[in-house]
C-alpha positions as CSV (number, residue, x, y, z in Angstrom):
1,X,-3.8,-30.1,-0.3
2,X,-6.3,-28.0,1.9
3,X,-4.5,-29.0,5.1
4,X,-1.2,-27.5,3.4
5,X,-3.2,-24.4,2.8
6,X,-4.5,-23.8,5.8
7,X,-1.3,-24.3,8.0
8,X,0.6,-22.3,5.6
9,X,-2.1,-19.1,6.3
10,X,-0.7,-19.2,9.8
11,X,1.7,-17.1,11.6
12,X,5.3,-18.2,13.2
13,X,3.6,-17.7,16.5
14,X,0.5,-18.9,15.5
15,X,2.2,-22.2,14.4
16,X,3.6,-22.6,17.9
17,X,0.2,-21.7,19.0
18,X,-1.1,-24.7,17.5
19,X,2.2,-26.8,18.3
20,X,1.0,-26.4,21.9
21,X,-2.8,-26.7,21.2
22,X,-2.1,-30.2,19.3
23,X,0.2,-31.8,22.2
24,X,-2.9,-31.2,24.6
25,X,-5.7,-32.3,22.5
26,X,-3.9,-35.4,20.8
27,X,-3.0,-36.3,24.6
28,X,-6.8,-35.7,26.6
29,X,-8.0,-38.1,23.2
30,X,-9.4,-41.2,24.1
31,X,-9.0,-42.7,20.4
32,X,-6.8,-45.2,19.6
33,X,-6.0,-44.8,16.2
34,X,-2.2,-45.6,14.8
35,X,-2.3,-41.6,13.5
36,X,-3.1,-40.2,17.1
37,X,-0.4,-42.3,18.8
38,X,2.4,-40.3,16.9
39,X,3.9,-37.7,18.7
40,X,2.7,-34.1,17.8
41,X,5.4,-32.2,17.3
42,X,6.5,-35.2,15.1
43,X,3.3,-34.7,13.0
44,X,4.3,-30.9,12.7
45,X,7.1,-31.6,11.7
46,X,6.1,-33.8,9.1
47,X,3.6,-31.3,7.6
48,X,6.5,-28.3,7.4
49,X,8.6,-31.2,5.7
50,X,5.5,-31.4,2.6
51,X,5.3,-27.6,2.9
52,X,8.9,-27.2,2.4
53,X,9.7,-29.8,0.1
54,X,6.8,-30.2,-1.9
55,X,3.6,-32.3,-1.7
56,X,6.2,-35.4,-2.0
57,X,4.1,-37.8,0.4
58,X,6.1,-41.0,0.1
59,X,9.5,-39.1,0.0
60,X,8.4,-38.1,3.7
61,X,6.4,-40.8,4.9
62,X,9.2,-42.9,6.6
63,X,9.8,-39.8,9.0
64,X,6.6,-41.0,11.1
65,X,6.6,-44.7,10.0
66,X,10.3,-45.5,10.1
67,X,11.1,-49.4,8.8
68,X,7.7,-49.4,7.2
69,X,5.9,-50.0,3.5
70,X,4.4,-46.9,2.3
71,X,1.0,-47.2,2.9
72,X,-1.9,-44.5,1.4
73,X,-4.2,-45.4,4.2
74,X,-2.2,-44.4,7.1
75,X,-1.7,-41.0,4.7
76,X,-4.7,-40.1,4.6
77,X,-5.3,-40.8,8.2
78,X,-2.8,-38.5,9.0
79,X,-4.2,-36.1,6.7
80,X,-7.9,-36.0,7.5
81,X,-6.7,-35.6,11.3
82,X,-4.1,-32.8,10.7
83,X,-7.4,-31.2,9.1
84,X,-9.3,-31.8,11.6
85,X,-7.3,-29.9,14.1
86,X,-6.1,-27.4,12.1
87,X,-9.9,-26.4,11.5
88,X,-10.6,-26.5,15.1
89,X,-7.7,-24.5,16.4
90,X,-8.8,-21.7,13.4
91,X,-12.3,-21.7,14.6
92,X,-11.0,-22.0,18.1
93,X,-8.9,-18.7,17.4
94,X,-11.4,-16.6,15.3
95,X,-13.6,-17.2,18.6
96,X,-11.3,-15.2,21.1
97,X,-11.7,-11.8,20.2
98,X,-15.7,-12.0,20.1
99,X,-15.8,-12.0,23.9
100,X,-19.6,-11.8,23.7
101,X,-19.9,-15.2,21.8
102,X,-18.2,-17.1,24.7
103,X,-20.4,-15.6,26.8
104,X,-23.5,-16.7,25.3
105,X,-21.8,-20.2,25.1
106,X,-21.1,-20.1,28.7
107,X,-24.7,-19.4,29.4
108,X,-25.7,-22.6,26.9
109,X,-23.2,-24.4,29.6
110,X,-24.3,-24.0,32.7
111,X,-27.6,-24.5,31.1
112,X,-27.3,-27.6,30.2
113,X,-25.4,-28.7,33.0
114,X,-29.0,-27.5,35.2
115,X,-26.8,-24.7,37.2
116,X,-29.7,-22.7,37.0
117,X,-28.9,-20.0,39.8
118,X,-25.9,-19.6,38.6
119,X,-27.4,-19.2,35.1
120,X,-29.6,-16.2,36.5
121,X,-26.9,-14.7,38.0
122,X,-24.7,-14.8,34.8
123,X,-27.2,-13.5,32.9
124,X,-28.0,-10.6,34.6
125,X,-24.0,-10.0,33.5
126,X,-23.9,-10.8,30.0
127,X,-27.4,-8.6,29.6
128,X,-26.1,-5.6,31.4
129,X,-22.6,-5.4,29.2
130,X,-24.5,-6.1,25.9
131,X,-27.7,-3.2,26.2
132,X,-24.0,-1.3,27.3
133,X,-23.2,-1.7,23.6
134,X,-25.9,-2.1,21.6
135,X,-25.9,-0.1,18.6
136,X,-22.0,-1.1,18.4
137,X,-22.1,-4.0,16.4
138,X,-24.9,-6.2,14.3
139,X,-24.6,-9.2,15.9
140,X,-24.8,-7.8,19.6
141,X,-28.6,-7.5,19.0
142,X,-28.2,-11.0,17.8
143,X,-26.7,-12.2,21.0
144,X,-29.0,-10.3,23.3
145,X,-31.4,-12.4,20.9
146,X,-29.4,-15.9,21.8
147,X,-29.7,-15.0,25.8
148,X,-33.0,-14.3,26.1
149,X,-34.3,-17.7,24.2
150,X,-31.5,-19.4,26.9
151,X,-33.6,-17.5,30.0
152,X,-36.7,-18.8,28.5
153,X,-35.6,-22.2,27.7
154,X,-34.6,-21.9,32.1
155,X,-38.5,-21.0,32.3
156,X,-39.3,-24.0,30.6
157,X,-37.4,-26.6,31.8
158,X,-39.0,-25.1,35.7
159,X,-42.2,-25.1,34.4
160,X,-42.8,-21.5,34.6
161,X,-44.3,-19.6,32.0
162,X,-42.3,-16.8,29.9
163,X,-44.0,-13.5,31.4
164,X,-44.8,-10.5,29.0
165,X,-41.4,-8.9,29.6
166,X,-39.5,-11.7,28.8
167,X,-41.7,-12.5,24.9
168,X,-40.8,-8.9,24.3
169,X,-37.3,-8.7,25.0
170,X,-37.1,-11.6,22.6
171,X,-38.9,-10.1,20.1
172,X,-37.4,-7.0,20.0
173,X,-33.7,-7.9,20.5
174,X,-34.6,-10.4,17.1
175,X,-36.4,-7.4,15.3
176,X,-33.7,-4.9,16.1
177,X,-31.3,-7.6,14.8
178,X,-32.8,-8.5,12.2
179,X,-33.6,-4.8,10.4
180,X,-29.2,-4.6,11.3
181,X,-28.5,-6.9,9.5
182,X,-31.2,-6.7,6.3
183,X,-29.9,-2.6,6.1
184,X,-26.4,-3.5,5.5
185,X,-27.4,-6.3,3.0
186,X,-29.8,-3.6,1.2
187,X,-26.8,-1.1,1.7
188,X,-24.1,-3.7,0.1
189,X,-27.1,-4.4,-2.8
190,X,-27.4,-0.7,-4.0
191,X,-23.8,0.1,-4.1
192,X,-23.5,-3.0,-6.2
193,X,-25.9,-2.2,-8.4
194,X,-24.3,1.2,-8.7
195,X,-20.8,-0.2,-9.4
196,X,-21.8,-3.2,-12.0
197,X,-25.0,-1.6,-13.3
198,X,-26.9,-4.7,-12.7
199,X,-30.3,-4.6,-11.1
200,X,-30.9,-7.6,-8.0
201,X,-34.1,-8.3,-7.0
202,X,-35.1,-7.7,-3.1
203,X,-38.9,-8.3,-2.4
204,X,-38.7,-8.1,1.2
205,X,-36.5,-4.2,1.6
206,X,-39.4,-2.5,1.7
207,X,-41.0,-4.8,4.9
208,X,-38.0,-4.4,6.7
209,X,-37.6,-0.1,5.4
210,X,-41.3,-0.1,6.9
211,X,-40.3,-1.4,10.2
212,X,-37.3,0.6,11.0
213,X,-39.3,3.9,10.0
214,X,-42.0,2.7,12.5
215,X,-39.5,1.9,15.3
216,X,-37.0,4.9,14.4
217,X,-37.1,6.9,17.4
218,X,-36.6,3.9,19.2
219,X,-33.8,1.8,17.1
220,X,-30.0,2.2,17.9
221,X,-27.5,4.6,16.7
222,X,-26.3,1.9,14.5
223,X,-29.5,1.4,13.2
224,X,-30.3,5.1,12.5
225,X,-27.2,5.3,10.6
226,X,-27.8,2.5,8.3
227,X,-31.0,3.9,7.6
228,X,-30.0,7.4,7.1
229,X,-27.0,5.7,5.2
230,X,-30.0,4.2,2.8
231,X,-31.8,7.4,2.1
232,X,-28.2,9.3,1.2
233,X,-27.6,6.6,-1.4
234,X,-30.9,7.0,-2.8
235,X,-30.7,10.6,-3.0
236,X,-33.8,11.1,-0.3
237,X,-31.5,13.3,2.1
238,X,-31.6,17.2,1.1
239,X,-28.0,19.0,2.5
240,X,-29.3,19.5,5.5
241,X,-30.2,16.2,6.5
242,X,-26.4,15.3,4.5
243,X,-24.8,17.4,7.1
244,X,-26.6,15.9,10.2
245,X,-25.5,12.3,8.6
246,X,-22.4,13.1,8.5
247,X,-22.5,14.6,12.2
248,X,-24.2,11.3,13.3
249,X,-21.3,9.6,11.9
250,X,-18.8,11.5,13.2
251,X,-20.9,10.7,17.1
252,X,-21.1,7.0,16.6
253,X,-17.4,6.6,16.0
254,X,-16.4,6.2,19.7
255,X,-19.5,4.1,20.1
256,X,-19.8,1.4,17.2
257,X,-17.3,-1.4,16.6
258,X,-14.8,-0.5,14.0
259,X,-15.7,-2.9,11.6
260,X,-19.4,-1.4,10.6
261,X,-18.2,2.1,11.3
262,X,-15.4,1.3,8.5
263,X,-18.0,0.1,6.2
264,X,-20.6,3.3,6.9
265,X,-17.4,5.6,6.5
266,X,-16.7,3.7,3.1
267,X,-20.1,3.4,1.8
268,X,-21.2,7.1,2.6
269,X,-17.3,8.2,0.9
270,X,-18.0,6.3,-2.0
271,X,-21.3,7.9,-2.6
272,X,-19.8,11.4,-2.6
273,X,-16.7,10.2,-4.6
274,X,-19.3,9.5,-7.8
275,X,-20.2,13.6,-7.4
276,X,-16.0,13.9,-7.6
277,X,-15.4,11.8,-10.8
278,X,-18.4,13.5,-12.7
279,X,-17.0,16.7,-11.3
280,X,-20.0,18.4,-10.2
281,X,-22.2,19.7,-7.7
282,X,-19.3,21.9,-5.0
283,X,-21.9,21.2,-2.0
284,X,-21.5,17.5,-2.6
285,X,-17.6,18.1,-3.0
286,X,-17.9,20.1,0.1
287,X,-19.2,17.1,2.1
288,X,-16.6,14.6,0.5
289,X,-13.8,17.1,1.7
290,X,-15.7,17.2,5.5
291,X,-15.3,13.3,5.1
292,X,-11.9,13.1,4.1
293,X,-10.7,15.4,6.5
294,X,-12.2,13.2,9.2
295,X,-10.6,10.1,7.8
296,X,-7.9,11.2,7.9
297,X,-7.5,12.3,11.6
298,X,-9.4,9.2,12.7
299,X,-7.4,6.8,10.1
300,X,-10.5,5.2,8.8
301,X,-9.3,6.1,5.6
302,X,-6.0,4.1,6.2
303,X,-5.8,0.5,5.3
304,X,-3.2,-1.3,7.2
305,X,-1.8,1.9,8.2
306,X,-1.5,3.3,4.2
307,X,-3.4,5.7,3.0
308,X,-4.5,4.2,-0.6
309,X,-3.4,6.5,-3.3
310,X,-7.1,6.6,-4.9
311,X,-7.7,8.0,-1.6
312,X,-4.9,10.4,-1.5
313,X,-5.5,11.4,-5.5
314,X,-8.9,12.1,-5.0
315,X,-8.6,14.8,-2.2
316,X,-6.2,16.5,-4.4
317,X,-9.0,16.5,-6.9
318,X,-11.4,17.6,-4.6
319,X,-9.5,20.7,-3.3
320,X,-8.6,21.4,-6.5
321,X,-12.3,21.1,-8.0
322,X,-13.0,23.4,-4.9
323,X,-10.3,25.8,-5.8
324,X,-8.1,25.1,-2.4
325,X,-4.7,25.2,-4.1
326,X,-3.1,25.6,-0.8
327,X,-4.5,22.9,0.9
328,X,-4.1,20.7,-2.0
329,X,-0.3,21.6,-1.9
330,X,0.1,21.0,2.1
331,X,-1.9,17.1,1.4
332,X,0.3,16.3,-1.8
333,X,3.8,16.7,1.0
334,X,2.2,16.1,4.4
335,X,0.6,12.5,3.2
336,X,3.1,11.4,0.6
337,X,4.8,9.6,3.3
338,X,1.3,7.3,4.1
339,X,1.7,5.4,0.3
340,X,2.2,2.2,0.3
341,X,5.3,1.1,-1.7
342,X,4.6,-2.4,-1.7
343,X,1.1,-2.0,-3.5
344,X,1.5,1.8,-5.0
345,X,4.3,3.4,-6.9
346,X,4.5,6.7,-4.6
347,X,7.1,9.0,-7.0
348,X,4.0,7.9,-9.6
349,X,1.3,9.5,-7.6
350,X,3.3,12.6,-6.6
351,X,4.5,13.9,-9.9
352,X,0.9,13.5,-11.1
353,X,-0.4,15.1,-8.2
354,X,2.1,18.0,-8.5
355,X,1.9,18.1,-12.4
356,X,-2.3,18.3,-11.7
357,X,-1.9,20.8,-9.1
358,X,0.0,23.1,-11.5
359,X,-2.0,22.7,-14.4
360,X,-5.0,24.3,-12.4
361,X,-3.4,26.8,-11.0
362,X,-2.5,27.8,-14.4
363,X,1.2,27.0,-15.2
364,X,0.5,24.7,-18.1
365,X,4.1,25.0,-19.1
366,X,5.7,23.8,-15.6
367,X,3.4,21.0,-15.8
368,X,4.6,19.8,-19.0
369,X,8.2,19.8,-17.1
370,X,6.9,17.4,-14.3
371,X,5.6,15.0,-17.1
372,X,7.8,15.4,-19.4
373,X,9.8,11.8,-20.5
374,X,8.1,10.7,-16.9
375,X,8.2,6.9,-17.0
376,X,4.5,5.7,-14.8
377,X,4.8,2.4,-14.0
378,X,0.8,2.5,-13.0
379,X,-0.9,1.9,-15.4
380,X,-3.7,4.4,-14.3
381,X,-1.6,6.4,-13.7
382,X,0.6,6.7,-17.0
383,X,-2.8,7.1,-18.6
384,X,-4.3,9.6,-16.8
385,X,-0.4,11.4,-17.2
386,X,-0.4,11.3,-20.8
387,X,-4.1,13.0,-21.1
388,X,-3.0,15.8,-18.6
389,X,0.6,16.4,-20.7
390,X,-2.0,16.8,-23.2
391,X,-4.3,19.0,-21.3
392,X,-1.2,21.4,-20.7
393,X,-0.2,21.0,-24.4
394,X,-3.3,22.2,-25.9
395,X,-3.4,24.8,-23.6
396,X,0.2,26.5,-24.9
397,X,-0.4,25.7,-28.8
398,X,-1.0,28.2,-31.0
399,X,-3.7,26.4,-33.5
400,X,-3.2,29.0,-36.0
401,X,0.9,28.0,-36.5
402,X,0.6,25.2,-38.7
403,X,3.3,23.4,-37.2
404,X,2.3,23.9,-33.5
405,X,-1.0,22.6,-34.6
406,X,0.3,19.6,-36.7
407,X,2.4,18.7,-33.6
408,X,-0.5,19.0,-31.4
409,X,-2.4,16.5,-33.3
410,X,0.2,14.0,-33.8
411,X,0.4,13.8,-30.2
412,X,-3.0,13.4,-29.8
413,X,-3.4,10.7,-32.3
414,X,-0.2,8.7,-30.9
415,X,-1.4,8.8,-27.6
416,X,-4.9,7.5,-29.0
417,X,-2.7,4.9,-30.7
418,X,-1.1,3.7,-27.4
419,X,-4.3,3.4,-25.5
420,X,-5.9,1.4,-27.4
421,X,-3.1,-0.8,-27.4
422,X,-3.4,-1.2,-23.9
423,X,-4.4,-4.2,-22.3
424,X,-4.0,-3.6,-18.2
425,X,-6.7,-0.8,-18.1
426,X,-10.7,-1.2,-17.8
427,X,-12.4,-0.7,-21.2
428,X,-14.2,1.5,-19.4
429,X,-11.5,3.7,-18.7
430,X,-10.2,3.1,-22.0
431,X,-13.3,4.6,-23.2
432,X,-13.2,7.8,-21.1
433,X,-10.1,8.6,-22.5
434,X,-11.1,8.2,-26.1
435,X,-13.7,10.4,-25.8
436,X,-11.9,13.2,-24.2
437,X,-8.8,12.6,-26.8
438,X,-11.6,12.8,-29.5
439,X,-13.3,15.6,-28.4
440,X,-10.3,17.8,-27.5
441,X,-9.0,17.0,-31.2
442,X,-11.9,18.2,-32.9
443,X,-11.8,21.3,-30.7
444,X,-8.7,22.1,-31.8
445,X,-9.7,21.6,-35.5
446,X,-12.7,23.9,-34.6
447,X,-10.2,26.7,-33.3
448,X,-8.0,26.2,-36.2
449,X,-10.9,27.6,-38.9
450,X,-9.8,31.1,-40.2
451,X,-13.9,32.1,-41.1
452,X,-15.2,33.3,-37.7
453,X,-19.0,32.3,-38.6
454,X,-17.7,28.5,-39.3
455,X,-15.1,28.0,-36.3
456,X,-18.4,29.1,-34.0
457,X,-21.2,26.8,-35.6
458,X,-18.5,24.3,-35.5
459,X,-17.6,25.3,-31.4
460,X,-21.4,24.8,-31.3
461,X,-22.3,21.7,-32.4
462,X,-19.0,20.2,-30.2
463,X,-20.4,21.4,-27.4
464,X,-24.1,19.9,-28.1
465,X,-21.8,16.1,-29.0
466,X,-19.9,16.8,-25.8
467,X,-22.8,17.5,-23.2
468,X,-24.5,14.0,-24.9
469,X,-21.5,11.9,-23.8
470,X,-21.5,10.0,-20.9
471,X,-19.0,11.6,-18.2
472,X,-15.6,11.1,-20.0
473,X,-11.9,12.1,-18.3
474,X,-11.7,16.2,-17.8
475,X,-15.2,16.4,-18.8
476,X,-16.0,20.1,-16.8
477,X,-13.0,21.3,-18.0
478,X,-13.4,20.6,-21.6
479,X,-17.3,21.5,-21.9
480,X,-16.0,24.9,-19.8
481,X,-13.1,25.1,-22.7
482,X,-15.6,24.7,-25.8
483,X,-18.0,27.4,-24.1
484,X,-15.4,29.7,-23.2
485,X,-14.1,29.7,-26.7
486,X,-18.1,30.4,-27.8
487,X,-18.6,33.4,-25.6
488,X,-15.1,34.8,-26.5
489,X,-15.9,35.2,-30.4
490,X,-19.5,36.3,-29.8
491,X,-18.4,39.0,-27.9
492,X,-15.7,39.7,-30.7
């Protein structure tokens, strides 16, 4: 039942909360119905017996109709009311911390009770806080919108006419409000697009694009940072203009609610985070590590206080891309303690972190040791554990001892074996790996070939199959293997 559901979503204080709310409004209500007359806390309790006990409606019915015939009518009269409330003291609730909504609904009051003065006096109020801090949030432009029809709706009813001032406030306050809100939508569009690969249509970006760019040196800092935001994720911004995005950023975040500073942080991460899983361009990387950094003394990065181990994986991949080994080492111990171990598995994400860390500073062999027999109970992990063991494998096999090699491959083919069998992984992941398993076996075939002239024609033409693959796992570091191997023998 929906009236189940939504009394279960509340809190133990919240549920006294409403406890209280109900006794007041079921008493100030004029109605006369049989459900209204019962007492409230009797008709809480009733609802914590279903929740409890099960949606057993009968079993409970003679709790608030004692001596009585069960009768579905006076159910669902209960029901429909308990509804009713509930949705009112949630909407009630969602209302208090948007301080700038009761105002506007004060104003709408003592309009339409005809306090007039006071209404002008009020206003001047509400006005003065919100053009305080505009830019802050989306829907502040939208109130400063709501106000300003209310002053003019005042004019009306004295039979004044809305001076010049007064039109343009309105129509700026709705145009500023409007370009908000259509950025983030254009924002939230692309970065779909980008993640499912499916195109949406969006006839009317380039109207509102047009107006922002004519207004720019006028539009809030919100504003300018959604736009800016836009031409980073279209790749319109060169690294200087990167830079002074990322400084705008870094100057809004006393200024702008948390919520859209959250979502700009995230968005303009995200963009640099594609540059870390195709593992190139080290100006990008540089900005991604600027970012993180940030995040992580301001805790944007931080959800519910965690730091997500994505997040805490990829700057360990970023410092290592960068070649900070150091500072790679201090984030794997001085942020461990920020994983969640309710929704991670934080001994998972170390030991790869620390087996990773190893393997590119060079000691393939001690990174074996960290893997070695690990159980992951990530999934993403455990695969993205078994390809590095078999990074750090290849890299202490001798190809040319037959049964190195021949071990070396088995492995290879077993763990090709297992992840194909795997069913709580994305195909496309799935697909990532294969490649790089594929690839890496043929490279080691390649290396195996005692004729010199064959093992580099062979080196070769991996290296022309590898740069036409789509970005697969360890892809720098196996195209870097292949070429490395090339440059070696023709320099032999």
């Amino acid at each position: 039942m929906k009236v189940l559901t939504l009394y279960h979503s509340l809190s133990d204080s919240e549920r006294e909360d409403f406890r209280l709310w109900l006794f007041y409004e079921l008493r100030e209500n004029s109605s006369e119905t049989l459900a209204q007359k019962q007492n409230p806390h009797k008709l809480i309790v009733y609802l914590e017996l279903i929740l409890e006990k099960g949606g057993n409606v009968r079993e409970h019915f003679h709790y608030l109709f004692p001596n009585q015939p069960y009768n579905d009518n006076k159910v669902r009269e209960i029901r429909n009311l308990m509804l009713e409330k509930l949705s009112t003291f949630l909407a009630i609730s969602q209302l208090k911390p948007e301080k700038y909504a009761l105002s506007v609904a004060y104003l709408k009051a003592l309009l339409d009770r005809n306090l007039h003065d006071l209404f002008l006096k009020e206003f001047k109020k509400v006005e003065k806080a919100l053009k305080k801090d505009v830019g802050t949030h989306v829907r502040i432009q939208g109130y400063l919108y709501e106000i300003y029809q209310l002053k003019k709706q005042l004019l009306v009813k004295r039979g004044a006419i809305p001076d010049n001032q007064s039109e343009q406030d309105i129509i700026d306050s709705f145009n500023q409000w409007i370009a908000e809100e259509k950025l983030q939508l254009i924002l939230m569009k692309i970065n779909y697009e980008r993640v499912s690969g499916e195109l949406l249509t969006d006839d009317l970006a380039d109207t509102f694009l047009g107006f922002v760019l004519s207004k720019e040196n006028h539009s809030s800092l919100l504003l300018k940072l959604l736009y800016q935001t836009y031409l980073l994720i279209g790749e319109k911004l060169n690294d200087t203009g990167q830079q002074a995005l990322i400084s705008l950023l870094k100057q809004g975040y006393n200024h702008i609610h948390h919520i859209p500073m959250t979502n700009l942080y995230n968005l303009i991460t995200n963009h640099y985070i594609r540059y870390l899983n195709q593992e190139e361009s080290h100006g990008k990387l540089n900005m991604l590590y600027q970012l993180y950094l940030w995040g992580l003394e301001t805790k944007l990065l931080f959800i519910d206080q965690k730091l997500p181990a994505s997040h805490y994986r990829n700057l360990q991949k970023t410092c290592i891309i960068l070649g900070l080994y150091d500072e790679a080492e201090k984030h794997i111990e001085n942020f461990s303690k920020f994983l969640d171990p309710e929704k991670e598995q934080p001994e998972d994400v170390i030991h790869y972190s620390q087996a990773d860390l190893l393997l590119a500073q060079g000691n393939a062999l001690e990174a074996q040791k960290v893997l070695h027999n690990k159980k992951f109970r990530s999934p993403n992990i455990d695969v993205a554990a078994k390809a590095l063991e078999i990074r750090a494998r290849y890299l202490t096999t001798d190809v040319h001892n037959y049964k190195e090699f021949e071990f070396f491959q088995s492995k290879v083919d077993a763990n090709i074996r297992s992840l194909k069998r795997k069913k709580d992984i994305s195909e496309g992941r799935r697909h990532a790996y294969l490649v790089f398993y594929n690839l890496l076996r043929k490279l080691a075939e390649a290396e195996s070939d005692v004729n010199l002239g064959v093992r580099v024609k062979k080196l070769e033409a991996l290296l022309i199959k590898a740069n036409t693959q789509k970005p697969f796992y360890a892809h720098s570091w196996l195209i870097g293997e292949i070429q490395n191997k090339i440059a070696a023998l023709q320099h032999s």
